[in-house]
Backbone as a chain_set.jsonl record, in Angstrom:
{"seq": "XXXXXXXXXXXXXXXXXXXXXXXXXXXXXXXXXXXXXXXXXXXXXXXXXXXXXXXXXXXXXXXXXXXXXXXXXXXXXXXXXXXXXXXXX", "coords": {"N": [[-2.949, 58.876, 2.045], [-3.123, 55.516, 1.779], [-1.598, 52.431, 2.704], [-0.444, 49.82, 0.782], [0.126, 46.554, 1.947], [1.28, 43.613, 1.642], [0.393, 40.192, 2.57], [2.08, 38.16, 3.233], [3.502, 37.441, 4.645], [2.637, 36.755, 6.815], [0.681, 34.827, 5.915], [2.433, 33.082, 4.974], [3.665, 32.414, 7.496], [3.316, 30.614, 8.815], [3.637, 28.328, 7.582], [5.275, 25.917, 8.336], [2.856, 24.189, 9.266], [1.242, 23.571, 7.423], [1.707, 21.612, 6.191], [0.623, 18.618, 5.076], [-0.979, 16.001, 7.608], [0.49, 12.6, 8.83], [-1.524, 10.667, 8.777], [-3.402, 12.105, 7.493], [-2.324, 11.728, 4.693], [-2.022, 9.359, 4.52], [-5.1, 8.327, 4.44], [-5.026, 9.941, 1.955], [-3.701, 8.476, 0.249], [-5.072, 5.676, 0.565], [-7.466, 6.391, -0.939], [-6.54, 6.751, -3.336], [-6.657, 5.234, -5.524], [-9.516, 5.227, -6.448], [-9.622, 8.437, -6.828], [-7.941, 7.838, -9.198], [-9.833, 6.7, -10.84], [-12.0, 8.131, -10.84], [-10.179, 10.443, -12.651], [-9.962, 9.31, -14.898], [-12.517, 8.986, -15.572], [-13.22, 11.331, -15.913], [-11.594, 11.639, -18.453], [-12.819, 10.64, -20.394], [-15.303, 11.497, -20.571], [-14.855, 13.999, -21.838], [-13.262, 13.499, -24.04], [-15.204, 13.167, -25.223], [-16.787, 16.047, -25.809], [-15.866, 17.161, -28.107], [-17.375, 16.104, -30.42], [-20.057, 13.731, -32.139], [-20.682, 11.375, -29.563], [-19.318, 8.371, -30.426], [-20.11, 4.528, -30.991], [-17.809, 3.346, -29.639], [-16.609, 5.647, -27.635], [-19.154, 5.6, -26.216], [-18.503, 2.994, -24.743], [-16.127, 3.464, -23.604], [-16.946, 5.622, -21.699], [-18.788, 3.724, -20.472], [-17.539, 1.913, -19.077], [-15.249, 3.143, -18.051], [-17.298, 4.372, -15.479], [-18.229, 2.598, -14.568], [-15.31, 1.171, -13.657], [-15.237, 3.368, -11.774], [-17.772, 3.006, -9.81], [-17.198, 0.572, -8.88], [-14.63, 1.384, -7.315], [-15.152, 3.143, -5.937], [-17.017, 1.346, -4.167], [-15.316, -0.463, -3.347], [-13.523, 0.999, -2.115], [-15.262, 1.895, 0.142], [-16.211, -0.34, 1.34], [-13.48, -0.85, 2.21], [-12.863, 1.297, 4.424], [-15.61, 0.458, 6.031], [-14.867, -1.147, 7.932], [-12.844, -0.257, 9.267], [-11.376, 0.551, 12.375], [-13.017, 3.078, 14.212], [-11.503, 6.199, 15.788], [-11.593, 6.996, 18.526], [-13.253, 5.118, 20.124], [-15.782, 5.092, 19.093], [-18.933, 3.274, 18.254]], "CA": [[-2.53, 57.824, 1.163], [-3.112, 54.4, 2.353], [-0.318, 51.76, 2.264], [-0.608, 48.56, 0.344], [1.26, 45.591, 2.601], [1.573, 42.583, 1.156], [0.19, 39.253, 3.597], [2.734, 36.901, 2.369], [4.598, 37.234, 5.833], [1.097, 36.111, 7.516], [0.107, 33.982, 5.13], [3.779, 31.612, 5.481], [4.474, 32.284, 8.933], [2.849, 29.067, 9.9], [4.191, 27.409, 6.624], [5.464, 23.917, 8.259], [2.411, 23.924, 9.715], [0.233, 23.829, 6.307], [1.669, 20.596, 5.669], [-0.633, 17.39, 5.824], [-0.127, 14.858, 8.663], [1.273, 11.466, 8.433], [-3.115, 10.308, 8.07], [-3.815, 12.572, 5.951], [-1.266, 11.297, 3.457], [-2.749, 7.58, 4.604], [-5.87, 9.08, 3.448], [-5.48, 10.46, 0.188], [-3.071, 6.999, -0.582], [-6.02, 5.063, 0.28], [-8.468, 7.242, -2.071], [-5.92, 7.383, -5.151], [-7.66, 4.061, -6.845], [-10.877, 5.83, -6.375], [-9.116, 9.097, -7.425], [-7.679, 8.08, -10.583], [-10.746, 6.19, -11.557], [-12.553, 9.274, -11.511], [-10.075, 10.887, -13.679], [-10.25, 8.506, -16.055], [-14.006, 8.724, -16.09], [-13.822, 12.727, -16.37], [-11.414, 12.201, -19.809], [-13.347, 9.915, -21.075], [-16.223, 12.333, -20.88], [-13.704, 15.589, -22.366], [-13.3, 13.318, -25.239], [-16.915, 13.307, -26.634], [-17.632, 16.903, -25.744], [-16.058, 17.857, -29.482], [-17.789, 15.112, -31.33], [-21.29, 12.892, -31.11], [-20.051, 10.183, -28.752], [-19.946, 7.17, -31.122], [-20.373, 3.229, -30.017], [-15.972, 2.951, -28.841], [-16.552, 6.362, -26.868], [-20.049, 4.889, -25.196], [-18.243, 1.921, -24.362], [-15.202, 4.024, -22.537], [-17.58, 6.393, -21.002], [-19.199, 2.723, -19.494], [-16.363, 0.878, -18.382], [-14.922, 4.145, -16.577], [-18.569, 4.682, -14.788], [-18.305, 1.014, -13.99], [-14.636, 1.655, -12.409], [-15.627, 4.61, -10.744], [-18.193, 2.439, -8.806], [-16.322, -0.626, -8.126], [-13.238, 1.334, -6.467], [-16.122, 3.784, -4.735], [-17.299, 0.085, -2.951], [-14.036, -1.426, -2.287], [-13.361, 1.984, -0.422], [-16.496, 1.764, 1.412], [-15.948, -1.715, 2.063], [-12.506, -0.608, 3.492], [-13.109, 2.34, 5.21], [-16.673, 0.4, 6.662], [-13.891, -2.58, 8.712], [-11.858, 0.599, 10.021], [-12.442, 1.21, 13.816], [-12.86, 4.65, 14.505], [-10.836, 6.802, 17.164], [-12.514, 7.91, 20.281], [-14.404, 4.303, 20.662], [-17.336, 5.057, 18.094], [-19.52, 2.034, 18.301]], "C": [[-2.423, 56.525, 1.969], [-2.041, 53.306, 1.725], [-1.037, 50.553, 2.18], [0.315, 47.093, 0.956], [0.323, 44.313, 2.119], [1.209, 41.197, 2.636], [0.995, 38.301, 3.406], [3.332, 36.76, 3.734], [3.636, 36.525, 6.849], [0.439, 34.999, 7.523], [1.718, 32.221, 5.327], [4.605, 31.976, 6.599], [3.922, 31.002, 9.771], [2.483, 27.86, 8.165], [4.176, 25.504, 6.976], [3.812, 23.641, 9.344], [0.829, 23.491, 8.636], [0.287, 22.052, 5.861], [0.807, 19.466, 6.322], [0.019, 16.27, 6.655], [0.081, 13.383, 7.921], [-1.027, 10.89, 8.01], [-3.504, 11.061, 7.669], [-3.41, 12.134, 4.786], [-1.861, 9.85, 3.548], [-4.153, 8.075, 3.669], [-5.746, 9.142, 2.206], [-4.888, 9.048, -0.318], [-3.917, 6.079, -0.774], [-6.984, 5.477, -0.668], [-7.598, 7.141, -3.313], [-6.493, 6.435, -5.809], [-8.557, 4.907, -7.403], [-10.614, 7.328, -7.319], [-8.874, 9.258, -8.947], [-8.58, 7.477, -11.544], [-11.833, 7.607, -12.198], [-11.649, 10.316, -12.628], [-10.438, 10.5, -14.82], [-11.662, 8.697, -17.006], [-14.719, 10.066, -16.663], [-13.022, 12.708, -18.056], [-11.916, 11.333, -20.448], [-14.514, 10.606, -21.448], [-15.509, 13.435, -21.435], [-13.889, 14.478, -23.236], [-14.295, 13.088, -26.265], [-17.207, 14.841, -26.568], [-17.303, 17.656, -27.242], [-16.93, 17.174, -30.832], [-19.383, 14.329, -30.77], [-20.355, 11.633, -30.552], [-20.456, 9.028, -30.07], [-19.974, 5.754, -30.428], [-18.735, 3.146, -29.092], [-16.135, 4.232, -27.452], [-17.792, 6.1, -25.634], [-19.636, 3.661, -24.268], [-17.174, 2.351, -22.607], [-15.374, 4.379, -21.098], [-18.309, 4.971, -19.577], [-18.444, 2.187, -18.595], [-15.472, 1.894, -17.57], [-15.867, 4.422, -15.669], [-17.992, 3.705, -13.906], [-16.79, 1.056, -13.121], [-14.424, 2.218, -11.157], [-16.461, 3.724, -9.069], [-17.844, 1.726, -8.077], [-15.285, 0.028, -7.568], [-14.369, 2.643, -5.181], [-16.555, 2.484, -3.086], [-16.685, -0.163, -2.313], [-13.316, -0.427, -1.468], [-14.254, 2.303, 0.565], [-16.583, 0.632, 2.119], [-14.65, -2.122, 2.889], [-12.386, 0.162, 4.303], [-14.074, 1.566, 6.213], [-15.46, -0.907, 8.131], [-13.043, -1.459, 9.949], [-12.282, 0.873, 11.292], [-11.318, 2.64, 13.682], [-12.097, 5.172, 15.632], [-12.082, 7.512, 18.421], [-13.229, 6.502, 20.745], [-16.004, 4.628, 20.285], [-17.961, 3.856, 18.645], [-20.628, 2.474, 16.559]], "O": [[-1.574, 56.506, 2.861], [-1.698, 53.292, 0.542], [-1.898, 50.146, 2.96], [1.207, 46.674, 0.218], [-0.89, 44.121, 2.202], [1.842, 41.363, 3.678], [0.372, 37.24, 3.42], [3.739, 35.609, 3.897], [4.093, 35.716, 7.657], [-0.133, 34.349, 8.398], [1.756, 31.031, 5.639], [5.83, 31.905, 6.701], [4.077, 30.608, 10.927], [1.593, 27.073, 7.843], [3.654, 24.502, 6.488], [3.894, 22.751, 10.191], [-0.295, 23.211, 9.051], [-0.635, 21.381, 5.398], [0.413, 19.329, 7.48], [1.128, 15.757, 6.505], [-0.127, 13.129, 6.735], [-1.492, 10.894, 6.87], [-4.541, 10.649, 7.15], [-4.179, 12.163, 3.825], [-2.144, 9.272, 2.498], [-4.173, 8.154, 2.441], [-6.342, 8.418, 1.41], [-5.491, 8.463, -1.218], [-3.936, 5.486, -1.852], [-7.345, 4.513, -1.344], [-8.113, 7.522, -4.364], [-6.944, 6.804, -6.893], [-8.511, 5.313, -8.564], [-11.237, 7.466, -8.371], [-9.247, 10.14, -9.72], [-8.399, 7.555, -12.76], [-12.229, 7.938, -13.316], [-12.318, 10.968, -13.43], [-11.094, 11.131, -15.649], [-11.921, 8.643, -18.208], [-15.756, 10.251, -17.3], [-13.492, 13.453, -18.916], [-11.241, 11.148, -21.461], [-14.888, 10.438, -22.608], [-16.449, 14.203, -21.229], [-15.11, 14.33, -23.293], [-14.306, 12.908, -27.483], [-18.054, 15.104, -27.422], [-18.068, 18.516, -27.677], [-17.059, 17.675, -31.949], [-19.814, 14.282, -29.618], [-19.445, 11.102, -31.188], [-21.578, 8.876, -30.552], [-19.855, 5.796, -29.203], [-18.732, 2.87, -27.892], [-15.822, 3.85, -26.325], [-17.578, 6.3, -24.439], [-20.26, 3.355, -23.252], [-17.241, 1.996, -21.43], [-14.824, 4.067, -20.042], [-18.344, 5.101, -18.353], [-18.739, 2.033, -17.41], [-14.988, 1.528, -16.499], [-15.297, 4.865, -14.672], [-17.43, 3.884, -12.825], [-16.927, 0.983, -11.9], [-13.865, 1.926, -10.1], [-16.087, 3.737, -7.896], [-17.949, 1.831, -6.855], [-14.598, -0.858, -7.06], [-14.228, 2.818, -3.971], [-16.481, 2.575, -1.861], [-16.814, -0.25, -1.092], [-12.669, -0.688, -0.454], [-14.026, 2.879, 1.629], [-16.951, 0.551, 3.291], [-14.493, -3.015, 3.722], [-11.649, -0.214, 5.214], [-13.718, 1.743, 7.378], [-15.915, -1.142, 9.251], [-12.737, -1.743, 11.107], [-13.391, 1.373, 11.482], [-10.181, 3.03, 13.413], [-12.077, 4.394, 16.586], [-12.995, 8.262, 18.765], [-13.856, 6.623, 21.797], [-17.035, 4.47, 20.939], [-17.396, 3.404, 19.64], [-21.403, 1.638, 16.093]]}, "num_chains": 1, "name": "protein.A"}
């Protein structure tokens, strides 16, 4: 009879160590524009998939695209200024 043990003692024995560092958290804070643009742009698409998209839902679907891109740039255009660690060039 083989015994069933549980990994949970394995799995959170290196618990405080799961958590994200101080730039990681810089990170994702910088990405949340970008982030919540893409939500935006995924319920804007969920709200045509029960219906034909009419002209107000084409419009949504545009002007979240069009978010999406403009906060994609202005994080490429802040990320591209950032010097890198180690002395990248």
């Amino acid at each position: 009879m083989k015994h069933i043990v549980t990994v949970q003692d394995a799995v959170t024995a290196f618990a405080d160590f799961i958590e994200p560092t101080d730039a990681e958290l810089d990170a994702i804070e910088a990405e949340m524009p970008l982030i919540l643009a893409d939500v935006d742009f995924l319920d804007a698409q969920i709200i045509t998939l029960d219906h034909l998209p009419n002209e107000l839902d084409a419009r949504r679907i545009r002007r979240a695209r069009n978010r999406v891109l403009s906060e994609r740039r202005a994080l490429a255009n802040r990320t591209a200024g950032a010097v890198l660690p180690g002395g990248a060039a």
